[in-house]
C-alpha positions in Angstrom: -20.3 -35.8 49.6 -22.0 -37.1 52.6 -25.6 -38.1 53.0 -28.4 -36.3 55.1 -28.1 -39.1 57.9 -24.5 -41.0 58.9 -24.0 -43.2 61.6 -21.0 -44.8 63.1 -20.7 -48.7 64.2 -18.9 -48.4 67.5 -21.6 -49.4 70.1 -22.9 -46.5 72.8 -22.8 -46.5 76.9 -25.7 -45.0 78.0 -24.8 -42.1 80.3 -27.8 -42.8 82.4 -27.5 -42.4 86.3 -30.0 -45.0 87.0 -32.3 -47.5 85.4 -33.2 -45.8 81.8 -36.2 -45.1 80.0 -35.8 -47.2 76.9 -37.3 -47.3 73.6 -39.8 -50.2 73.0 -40.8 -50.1 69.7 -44.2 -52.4 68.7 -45.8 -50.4 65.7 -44.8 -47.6 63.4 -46.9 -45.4 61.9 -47.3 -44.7 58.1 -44.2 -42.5 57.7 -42.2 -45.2 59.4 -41.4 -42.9 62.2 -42.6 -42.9 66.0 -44.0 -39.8 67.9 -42.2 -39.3 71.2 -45.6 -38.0 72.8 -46.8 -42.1 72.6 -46.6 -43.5 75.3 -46.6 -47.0 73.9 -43.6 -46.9 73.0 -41.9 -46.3 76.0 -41.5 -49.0 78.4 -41.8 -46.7 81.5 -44.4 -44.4 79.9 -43.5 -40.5 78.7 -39.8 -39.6 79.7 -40.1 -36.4 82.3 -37.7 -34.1 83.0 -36.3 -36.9 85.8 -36.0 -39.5 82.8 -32.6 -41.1 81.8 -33.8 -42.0 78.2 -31.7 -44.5 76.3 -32.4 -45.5 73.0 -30.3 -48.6 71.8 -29.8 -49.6 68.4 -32.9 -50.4 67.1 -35.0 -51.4 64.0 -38.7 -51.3 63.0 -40.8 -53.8 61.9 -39.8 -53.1 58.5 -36.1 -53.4 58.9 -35.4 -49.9 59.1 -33.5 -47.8 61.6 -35.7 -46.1 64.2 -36.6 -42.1 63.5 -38.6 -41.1 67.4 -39.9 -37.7 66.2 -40.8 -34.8 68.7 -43.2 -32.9 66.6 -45.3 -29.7 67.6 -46.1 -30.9 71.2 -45.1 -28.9 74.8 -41.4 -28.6 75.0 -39.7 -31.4 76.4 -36.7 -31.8 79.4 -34.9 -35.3 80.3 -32.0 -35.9 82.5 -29.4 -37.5 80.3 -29.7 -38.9 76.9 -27.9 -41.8 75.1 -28.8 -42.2 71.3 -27.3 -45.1 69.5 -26.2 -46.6 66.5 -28.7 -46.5 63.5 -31.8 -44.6 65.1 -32.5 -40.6 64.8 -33.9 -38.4 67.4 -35.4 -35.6 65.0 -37.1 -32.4 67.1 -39.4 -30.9 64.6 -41.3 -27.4 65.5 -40.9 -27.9 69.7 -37.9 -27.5 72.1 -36.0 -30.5 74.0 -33.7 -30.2 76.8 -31.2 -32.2 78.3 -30.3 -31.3 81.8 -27.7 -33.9 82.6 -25.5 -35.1 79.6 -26.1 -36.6 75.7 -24.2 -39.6 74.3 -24.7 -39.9 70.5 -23.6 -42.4 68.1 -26.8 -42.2 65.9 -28.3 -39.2 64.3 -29.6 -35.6 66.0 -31.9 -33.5 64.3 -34.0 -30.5 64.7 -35.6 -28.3 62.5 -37.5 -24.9 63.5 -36.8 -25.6 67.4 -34.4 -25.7 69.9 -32.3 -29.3 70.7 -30.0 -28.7 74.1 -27.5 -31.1 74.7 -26.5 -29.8 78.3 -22.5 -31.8 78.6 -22.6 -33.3 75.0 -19.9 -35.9 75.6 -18.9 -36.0 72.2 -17.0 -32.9 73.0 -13.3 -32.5 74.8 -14.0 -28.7 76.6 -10.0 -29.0 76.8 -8.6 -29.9 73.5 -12.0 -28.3 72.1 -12.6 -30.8 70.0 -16.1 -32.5 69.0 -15.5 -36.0 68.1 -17.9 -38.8 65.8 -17.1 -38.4 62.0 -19.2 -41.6 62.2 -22.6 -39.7 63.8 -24.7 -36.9 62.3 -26.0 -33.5 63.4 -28.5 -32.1 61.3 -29.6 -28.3 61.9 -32.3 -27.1 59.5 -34.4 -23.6 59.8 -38.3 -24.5 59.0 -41.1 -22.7 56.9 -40.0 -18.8 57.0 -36.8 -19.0 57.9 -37.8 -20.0 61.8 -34.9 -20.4 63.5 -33.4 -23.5 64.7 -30.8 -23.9 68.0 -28.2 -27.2 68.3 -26.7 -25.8 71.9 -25.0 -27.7 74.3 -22.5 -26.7 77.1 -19.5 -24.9 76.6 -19.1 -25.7 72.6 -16.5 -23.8 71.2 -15.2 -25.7 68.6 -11.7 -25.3 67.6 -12.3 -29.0 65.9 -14.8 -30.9 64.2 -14.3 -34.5 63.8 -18.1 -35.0 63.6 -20.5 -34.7 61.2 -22.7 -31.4 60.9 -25.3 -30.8 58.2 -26.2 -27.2 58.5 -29.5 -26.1 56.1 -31.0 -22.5 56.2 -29.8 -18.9 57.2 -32.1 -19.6 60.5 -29.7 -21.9 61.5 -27.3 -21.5 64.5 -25.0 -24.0 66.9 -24.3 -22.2 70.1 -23.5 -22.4 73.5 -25.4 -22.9 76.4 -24.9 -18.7 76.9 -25.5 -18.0 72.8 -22.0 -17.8 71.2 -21.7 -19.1 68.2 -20.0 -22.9 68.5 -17.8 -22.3 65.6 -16.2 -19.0 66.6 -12.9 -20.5 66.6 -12.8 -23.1 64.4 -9.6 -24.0 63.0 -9.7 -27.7 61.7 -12.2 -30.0 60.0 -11.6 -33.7 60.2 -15.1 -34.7 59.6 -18.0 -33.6 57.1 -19.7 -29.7 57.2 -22.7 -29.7 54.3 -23.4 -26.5 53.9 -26.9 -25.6 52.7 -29.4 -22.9 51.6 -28.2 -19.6 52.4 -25.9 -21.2 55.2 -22.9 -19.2 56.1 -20.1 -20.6 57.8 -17.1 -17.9 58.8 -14.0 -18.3 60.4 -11.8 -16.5 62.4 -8.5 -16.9 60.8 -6.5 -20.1 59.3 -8.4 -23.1 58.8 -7.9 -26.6 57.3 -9.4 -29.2 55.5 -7.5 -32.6 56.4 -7.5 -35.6 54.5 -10.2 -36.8 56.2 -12.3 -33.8 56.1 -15.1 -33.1 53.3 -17.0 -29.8 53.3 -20.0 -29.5 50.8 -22.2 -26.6 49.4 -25.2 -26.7 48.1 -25.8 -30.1 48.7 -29.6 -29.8 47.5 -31.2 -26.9 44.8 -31.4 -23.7 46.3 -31.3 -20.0 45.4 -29.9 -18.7 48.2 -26.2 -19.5 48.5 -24.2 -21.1 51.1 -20.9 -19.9 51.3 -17.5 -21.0 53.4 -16.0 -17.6 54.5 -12.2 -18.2 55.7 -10.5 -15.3 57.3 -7.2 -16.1 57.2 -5.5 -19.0 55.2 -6.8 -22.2 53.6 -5.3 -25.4 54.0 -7.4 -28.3 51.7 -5.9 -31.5 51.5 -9.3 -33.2 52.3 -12.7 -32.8 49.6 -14.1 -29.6 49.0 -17.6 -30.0 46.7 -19.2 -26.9 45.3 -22.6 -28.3 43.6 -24.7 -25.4 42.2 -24.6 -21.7 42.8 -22.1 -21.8 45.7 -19.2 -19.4 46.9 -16.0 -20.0 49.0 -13.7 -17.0 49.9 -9.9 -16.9 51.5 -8.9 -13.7 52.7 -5.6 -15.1 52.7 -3.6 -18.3 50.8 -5.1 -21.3 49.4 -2.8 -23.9 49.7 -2.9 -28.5 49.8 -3.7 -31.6 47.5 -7.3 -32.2 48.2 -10.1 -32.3 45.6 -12.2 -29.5 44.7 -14.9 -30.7 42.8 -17.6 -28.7 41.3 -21.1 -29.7 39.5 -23.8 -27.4 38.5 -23.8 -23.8 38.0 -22.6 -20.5 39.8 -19.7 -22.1 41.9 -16.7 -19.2 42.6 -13.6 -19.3 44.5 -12.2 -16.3 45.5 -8.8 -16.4 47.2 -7.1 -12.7 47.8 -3.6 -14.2 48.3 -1.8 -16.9 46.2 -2.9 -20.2 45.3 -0.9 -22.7 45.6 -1.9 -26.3 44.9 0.6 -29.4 45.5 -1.4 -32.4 43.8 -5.2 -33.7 43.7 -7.8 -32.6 41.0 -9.6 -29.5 40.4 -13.0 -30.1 38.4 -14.1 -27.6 36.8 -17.6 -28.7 36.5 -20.2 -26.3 35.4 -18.1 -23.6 34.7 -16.0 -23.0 38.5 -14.7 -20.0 38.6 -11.4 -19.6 40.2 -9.5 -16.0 41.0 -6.3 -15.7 42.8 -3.8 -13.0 42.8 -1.4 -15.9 41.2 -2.0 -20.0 41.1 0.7 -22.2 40.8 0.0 -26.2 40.7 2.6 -28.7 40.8 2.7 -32.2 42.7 0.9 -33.8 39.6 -2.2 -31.6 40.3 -4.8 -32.2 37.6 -7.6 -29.3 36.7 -10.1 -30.8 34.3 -13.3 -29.8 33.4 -15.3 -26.4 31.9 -14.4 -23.2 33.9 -12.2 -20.0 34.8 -8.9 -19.0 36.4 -8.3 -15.5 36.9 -4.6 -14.4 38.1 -1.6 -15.5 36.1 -1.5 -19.3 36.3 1.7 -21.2 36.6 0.9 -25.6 35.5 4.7 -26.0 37.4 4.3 -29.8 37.2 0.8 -30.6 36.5 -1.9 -31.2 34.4 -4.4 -28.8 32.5 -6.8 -30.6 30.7 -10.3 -28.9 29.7 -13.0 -31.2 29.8 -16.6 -32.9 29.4 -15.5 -33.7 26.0 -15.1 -31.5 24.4 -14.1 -28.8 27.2 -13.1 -25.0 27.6 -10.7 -23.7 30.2 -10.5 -19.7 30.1 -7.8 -18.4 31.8 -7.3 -14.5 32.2 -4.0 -13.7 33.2 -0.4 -15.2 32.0 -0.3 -18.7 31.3 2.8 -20.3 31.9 3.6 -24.2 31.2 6.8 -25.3 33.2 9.4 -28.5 32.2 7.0 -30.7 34.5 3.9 -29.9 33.0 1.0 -31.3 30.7 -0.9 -29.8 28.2 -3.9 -33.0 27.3 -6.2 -31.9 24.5 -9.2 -34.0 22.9 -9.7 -33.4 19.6 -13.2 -33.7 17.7 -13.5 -36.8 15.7 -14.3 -34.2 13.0 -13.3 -30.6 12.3 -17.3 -29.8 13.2 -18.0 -31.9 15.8 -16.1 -29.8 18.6 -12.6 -29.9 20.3 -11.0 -28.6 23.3 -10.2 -25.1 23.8 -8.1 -23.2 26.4 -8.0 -19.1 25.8 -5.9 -17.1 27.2 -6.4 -13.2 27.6 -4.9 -10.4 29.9 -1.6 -10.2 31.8 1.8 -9.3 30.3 3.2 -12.2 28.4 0.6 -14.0 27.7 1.3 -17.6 27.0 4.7 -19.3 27.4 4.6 -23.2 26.7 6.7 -26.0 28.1 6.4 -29.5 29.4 4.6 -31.7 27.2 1.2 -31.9 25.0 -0.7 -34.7 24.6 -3.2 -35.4 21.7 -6.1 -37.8 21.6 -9.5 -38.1 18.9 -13.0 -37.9 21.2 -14.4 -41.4 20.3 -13.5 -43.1 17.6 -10.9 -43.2 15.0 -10.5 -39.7 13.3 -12.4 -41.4 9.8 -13.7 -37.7 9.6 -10.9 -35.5 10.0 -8.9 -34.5 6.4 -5.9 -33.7 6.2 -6.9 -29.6 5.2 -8.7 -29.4 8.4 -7.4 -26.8 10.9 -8.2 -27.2 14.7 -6.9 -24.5 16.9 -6.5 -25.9 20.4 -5.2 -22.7 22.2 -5.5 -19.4 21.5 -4.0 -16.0 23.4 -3.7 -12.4 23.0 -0.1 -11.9 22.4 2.3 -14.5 20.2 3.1 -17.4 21.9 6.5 -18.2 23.4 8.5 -21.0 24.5 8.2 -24.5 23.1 6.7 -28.1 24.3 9.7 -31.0 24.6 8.0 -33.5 22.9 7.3 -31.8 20.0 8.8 -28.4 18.0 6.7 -26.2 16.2 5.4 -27.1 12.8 6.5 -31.3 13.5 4.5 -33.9 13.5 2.8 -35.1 17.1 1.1 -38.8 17.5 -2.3 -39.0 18.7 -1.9 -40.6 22.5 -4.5 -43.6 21.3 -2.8 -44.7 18.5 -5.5 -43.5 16.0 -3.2 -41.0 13.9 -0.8 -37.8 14.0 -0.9 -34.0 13.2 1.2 -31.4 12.2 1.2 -29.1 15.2 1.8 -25.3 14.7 2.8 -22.5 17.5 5.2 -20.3 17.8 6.5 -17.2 15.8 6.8 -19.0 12.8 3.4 -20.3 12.6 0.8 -19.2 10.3 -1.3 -17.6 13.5 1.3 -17.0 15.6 -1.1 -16.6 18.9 -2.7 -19.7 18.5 -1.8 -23.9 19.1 -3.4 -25.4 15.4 -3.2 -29.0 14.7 -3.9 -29.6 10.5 -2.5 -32.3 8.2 -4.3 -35.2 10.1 -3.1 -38.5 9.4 -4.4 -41.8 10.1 -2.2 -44.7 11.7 -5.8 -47.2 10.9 -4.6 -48.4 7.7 -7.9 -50.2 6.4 -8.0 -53.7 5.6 -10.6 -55.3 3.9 -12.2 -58.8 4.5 -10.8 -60.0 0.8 -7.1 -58.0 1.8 -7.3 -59.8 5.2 -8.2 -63.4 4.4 -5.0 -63.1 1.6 -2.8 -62.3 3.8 -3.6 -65.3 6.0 -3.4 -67.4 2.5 -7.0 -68.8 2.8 -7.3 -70.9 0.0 -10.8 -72.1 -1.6 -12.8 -73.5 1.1 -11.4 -71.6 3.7 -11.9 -67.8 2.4 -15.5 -67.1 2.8 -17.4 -65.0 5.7 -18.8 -68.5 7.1 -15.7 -70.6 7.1 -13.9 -72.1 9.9 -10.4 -73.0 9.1 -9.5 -73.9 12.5 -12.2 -75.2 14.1 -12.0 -73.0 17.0 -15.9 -72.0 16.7 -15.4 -68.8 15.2 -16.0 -67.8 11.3 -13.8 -66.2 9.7 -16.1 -62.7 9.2 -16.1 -62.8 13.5 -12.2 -62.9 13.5 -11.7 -60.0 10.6 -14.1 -58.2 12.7 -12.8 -58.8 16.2 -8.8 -59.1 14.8 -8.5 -63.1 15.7 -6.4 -65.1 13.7 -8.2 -67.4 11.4 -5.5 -70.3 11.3 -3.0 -71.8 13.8 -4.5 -72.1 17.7 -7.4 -70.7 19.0 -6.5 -67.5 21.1 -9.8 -66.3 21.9 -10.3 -62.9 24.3 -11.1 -59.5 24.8 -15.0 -60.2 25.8 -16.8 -60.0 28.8 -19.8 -60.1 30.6 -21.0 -58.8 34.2 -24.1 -59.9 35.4 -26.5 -58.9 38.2 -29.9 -58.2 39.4 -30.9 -55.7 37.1 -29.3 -57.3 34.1 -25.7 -57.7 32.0 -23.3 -55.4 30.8 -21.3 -57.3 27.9 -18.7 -56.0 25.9 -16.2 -56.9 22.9 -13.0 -55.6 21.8 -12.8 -55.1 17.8 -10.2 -54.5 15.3 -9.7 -50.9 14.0 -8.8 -52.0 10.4 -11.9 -53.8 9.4 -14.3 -52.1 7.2 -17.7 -53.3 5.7 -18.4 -55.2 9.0 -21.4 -53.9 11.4 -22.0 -54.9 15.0 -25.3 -55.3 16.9 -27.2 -57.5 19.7 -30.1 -59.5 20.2 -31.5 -60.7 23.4 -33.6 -63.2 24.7 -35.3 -64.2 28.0 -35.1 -68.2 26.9 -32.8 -68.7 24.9 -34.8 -69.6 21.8 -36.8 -66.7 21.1 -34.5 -63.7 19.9 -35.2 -60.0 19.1 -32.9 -56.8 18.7 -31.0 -55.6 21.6 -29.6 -52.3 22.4 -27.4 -50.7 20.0 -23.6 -51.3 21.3 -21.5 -48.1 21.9 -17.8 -47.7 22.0 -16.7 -46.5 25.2 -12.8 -46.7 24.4 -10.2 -47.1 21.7 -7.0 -48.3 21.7 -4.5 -48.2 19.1 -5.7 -51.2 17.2 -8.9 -51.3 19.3 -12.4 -50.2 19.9 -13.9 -51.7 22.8 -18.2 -51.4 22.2 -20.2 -52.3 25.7 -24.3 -53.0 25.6 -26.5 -53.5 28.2 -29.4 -55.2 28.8 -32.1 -54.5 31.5 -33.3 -57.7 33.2 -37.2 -58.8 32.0 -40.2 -59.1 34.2 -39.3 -63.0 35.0 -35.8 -61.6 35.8 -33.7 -63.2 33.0 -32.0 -61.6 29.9 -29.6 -63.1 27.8 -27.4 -61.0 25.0 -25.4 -61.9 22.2 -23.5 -59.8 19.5 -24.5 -60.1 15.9 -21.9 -59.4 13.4 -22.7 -59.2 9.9 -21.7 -57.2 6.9 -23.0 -53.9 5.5 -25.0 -53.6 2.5 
């Protein structure tokens, strides 16, 4: 996702004719920005329509990059215009016009008005490309929809390599005669933000290279921007849908590049196949997704909450339904190939939620293959019984087929270690149109601290919470709890500490198996003066592991020191 302003680093030749008119910044005003119409800030006075104006990288007196506004005043005309690195020209309500040529490595704006480039350099009339990933154009329609004009001669852009950030349905980038710039294009290798009712169309085939990113909806709108793609779809760069945004393809959607969605009311619509080769589809917010098939392989990954209408082939990739827990809908045949994986969380317990993918429509219905992988949400599965009946995956005819790694009614491991299930499917199974794990076992095997310390042999002297036997600094309730031996040499890890300006994130890795123990924090801004910290939270388990972080916010003075407090529940 790119930001409202980019600039590139490269330095800028003025395409000046003769001595320039540069800026000459002495005072800002209270919105740190500078009003073209001042004349103190020009070294020759206000630039005419004979002025070469140059302005050269430049900051204020507060550090910041320079912003020379043209707000609301007579329309304005120069001769040529160079505009570097780190400062934005931003025409606001008013017209400016540039008879000779514009060099830009900084940042163009205009809202409600009318910016002419005359020859924008950036642009190669013959290849048709426009150049500068590393500089922004920003085109933004004003209060009522008032239309707003980026123009410069001859644009007809077959390929962007710059940066364009295109906001309201009054929005247009023309020619010098009217035509719309992007009549023709074919290629993006830069960044298109697409914004408030915005609609970009093209004329047949287009892609999205690696380097390209194209986002909708980059702030909260209710009228939707849409990509419109007349002909076939090539993404191997970003695509970001973020809140109530629509892409069509009249024709294939094909690559490996992200698609990533967040917020709500996101669509793809592709009338021909899609066909992804690797990269990850979120399915954030519920993305909804309709092809008249979809086939992912090259270790594509969709994740996340959402739809995919049109029978959907997972040839060698992942489907994975997310947030934690997560639904994937899909309404059409579902098909799992030999090269595929099936990775579902399941609720630590049988209430607290698990992943769900349905499956409705189509002919066949579901046919499994490739792999499934299991894994609790969080914590150790303490909750789960062994009665408990999940169902993962669930479709409108009886299931067919068969995962490799394991047959229906065996038992399946839990990826982190923390148990196994009996996993049912097929036409055997008590619901023969659904994927149920039940019989939950746990690989934790409890120990507790008396169990531990015997099998260590801890004799009398040695075998209480606040013993030492080898001197290493830790007692003996501290290595139960963090699964350190209490005898033989000190091998002392899995804690750490990062520490910054706004204050530490610390955290500890602690044994599975021990029971009875607690874990909190206390912190301090002097080291003799302690009170409770935040509460520590496991962010990931291993098999024998759960790993708990905390943080600490830095105090006033701009100090904050945490420890862990173990200690043993009542």
């Amino acid at each position: 996702m790119k930001l409202l302003t980019s600039f590139a680093l490269a330095a800028g030749t003025c395409v000046c004719h003769g001595a320039p008119t540069t800026l000459d910044i002495t005072s800002f005003n209270s919105f740190n920005q500078y009003d073209w119409a001042d004349p103190t800030i020009w070294d020759a006075g206000i630039p005419n329509s004979a002025s070469d104006v140059d302005m050269p990288t430049q900051t204020n007196a507060l550090g910041n990059p320079v912003e020379v506004r043209i707000v609301e005043v007579v329309p304005a005309t120069v001769a040529n215009l160079a505009v570097d690195d780190f400062v934005t020209l931003d025409v606001f309500g008013t017209d400016l016009t540039v008879t000779g040529g514009t060099e830009n490595t900084g940042f163009l704006s205009v809202t409600s008005g009318t910016l002419s480039l005359g020859n924008f350099t950036s642009y190669n009339p013959v290849t048709k490309t426009l150049a500068g990933s590393g500089s922004g154009l920003l085109v933004s329609d004003g209060p009522g929809d008032m239309p707003a004009t980026l123009e410069f001669l001859g644009a007809d852009i077959e390929v962007n390599r710059a940066g364009f950030n295109l906001f309201g349905v009054g929005v247009r980038v023309t020619d010098l005669l009217g035509q719309d710039a992007f009549r023709h294009l074919r290629e993006n290798g830069g960044f298109l933000t697409l914004d408030d009712g915005f609609i970009l169309a093209t004329p047949g085939d287009f892609a999205n290279t690696a380097a390209g990113s194209i986002t909708l909806a980059l702030t909260a709108s209710d009228r939707t921007p849409q990509l419109q793609i007349a002909g076939n779809f090539q993404n191997d760069g970003e695509l970001e849908l973020l809140g109530n945004s629509v892409v069509t393809v009249a024709g294939v959607l094909s690559g490996n590049g992200a698609i990533h969605s967040e917020g709500t009311g996101n669509s793809i619509n592709v009338i021909g196949p899609l066909g992804r080769t690797g990269g990850v589809i979120s399915l954030g917010g519920g993305l909804a997704i309709a092809a008249a098939s979809q086939n992912y392989s090259g270790g594509a990954e969709i994740v996340g909450n959402g739809t995919l209408t049109g029978n959907v082939m997972i040839s060698s990739g992942t489907l994975s339904p997310g947030n934690s827990a997560g639904q994937i809908g899909v309404l059409g045949n579902l098909s799992l190939g030999s090269g595929s994986l099936l990775a579902l969380e399941i609720g630590a317990t049988a209430a607290a939620g698990s992943d769900l993918v349905t499956q409705s429509g189509g002919a066949t219905g579901t046919t499994l293959g490739g792999n499934l992988r299991l894994s609790i949400l969080g914590g150790s599965g303490d909750g789960l019984l062994p009665g408990d009946r999940i169902t993962l995956l669930q479709s409108d005819f009886p299931i067919g087929g068969a995962f490799a790694n394991v047959a229906p009614g065996s038992r399946l491991a839990t990826a982190d270690g923390a148990g196994s299930f009996i996993v049912e499917y097929g036409p055997t199974a008590l619901q023969p149109s659904r994927i149920v794990v039940t019989g939950f076992q746990s690989l934790i095997v409890p120990e507790t601290f008396a169990q531990w310390a015997a099998r260590f042999a801890l004799g009398a002297g040695q075998n209480q919470p606040g013993d030492d036997p080898n001197a290493d600094g830790i007692s003996n309730l501290e290595a139960y709890f963090r699964g350190i031996a209490p005898i033989g040499p000190a091998e002392i890890g899995g804690q750490s500490v990062t520490a910054g300006q706004a204050g530490i994130v610390a955290t500890l890795a602690a044994s599975r198996t021990a029971v009875g123990v607690g874990l909190a924090t206390e912190i301090s801004a002097d080291l003799t003066n302690w009170s409770a910290g935040p509460a520590p939270s496991v962010i990931s388990t291993t098999a024998s592991q759960r790993i708990y972080q905390a943080t600490a916010p830095a105090g006033p003075g701009g100090s904050v020191f945490l420890r862990f407090k173990i200690e043993t529940l009542p």
